[in-house]
N, C-alpha and C positions, 0 to 999 in steps of 0.2 A: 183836228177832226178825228171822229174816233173809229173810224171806217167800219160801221156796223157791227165793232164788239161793244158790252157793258160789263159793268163789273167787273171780277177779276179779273177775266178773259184782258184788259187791258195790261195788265201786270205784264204780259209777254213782248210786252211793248218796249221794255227797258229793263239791261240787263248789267249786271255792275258786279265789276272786278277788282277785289282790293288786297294788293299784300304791300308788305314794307320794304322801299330801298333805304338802305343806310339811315337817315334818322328822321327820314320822308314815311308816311303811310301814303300811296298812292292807290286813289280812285279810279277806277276809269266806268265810267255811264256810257253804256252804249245803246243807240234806240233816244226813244221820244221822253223827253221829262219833263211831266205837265202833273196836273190835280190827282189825277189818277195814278200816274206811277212815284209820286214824290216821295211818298214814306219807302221806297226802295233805295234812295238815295241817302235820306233822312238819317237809316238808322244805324249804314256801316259807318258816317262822317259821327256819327255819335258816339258810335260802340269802339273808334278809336281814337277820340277825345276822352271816354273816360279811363279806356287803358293808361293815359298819360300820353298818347301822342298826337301834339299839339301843332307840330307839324303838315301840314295837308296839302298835298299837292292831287288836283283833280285832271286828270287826263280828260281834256274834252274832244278831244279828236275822231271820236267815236260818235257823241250826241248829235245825232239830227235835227233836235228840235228841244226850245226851253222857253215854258212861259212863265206867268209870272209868280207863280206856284215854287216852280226848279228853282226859281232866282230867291226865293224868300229862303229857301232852304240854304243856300248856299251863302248867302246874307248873313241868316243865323250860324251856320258854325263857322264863317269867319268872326264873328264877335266872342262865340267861346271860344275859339282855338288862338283869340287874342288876347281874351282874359286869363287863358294859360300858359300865357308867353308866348305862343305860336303865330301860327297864320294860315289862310289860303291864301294857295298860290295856283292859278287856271294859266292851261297850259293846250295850245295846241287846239284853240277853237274852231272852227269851220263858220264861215261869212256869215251864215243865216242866224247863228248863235253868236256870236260876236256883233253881232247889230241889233239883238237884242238888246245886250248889257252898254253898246253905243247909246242907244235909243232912250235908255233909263239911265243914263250916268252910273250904273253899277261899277262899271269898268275903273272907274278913278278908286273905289275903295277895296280893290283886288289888284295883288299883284298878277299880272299876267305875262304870260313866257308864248314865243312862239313853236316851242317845241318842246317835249316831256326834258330830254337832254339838259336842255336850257335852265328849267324849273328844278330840276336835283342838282345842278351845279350851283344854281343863287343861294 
């Protein structure tokens, strides 16, 4: 629900953190990731797939919410970041987001970690 903003105004809705541990680029999305804020997520999973790193670990510890928009996003740069030898790797979801990717069998085509920790060790 978009609680009476449109347009950009939803942008403030999801806010995403990305630097590199050791040979991990890690995401973290924080806030709602829906139609509206997906190309926020879209473009640093891109912009460090084409740097060469093919590794992605997404902190989701943070995202309150992910429809099916978030999920296509994340769908797709697992399949590039595995055409580049890499992968995603979700890490540290909260119930409500984890029952989404339950819901849609996402979850069998991602590695998933119960904690960021976890995910840079694998």
């Amino acid at each position: 629900m978009d609680r009476g903003t449109v347009g950009s105004a939803n942008q403030g809705r999801l806010r995403v953190e990305v630097r590199t541990v050791g040979r991990s680029e890690v995401v973290t999305p924080a806030g709602e990731l829906d139609h509206h804020t997906a190309d926020l997520l879209r473009e640093p999973l891109e912009a460090a797939l084409d740097q060469g790193r093919a590794r992605l670990v997404v902190d989701c510890s943070q995202l309150e919410f992910c429809d099916s928009t978030g999920l296509n996003v994340l769908l797709g740069a697992r399949l590039k970041a595995e055409a580049a030898g890499g992968g995603v790797h979700l890490a540290g979801m909260l119930p409500v987001v984890a029952r989404v990717f339950e819901i849609t069998g996402a979850e069998a085509v991602f590695t998933v970690h119960d904690t960021l920790d976890e995910a840079l060790a694998d």
